[in-house]
C-alpha positions in Angstrom: 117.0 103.0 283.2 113.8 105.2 283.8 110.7 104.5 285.5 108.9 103.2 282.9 111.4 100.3 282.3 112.3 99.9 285.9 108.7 99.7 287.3 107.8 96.8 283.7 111.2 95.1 284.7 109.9 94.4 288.0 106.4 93.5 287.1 107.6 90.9 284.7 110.6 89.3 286.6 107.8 88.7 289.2 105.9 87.0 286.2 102.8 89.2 287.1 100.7 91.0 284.8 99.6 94.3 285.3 96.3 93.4 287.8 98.4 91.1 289.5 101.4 93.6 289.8 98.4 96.3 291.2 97.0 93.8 293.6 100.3 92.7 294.9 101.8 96.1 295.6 98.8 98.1 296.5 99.3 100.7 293.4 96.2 101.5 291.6 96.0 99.7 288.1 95.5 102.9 286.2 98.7 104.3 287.7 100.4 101.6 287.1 99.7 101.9 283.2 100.4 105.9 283.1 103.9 104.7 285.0 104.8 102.3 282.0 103.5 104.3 279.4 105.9 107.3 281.0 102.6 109.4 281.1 103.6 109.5 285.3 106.0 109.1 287.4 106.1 108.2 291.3 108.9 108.4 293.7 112.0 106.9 293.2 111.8 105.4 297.1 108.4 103.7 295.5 110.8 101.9 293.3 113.2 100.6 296.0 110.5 99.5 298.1 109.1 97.3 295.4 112.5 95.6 294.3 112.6 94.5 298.6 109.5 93.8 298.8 109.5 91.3 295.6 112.6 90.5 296.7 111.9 89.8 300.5 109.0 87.9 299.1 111.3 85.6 297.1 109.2 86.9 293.7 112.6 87.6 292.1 
């Protein structure tokens, strides 16, 4: 799976939307687009960081 799917899978098992998914994890809304649009990428640590946190936070 690449980042674009990884990073829109998250976002939408937490039932956000993008503004909330930028609020919630502290990564600016415009990157957040580029990201799922695979114009970006971020590091792959990022990624594992956010699956805890939603996790530790009982959002998935």
């Amino acid at each position: 799976m690449n980042q674009s799917d990884e990073i829109i899978k998250l976002r939408t098992m937490a039932g956000m939307n993008r503004k909330e998914f930028s609020e919630y994890s502290g990564i600016p809304c415009e990157l957040l687009e580029d990201v799922e649009n695979g114009k970006k990428r971020v590091s792959e640590y990022l990624l594992v960081l956010l699956n805890y946190k939603l996790q530790l936070d009982k959002k998935i």
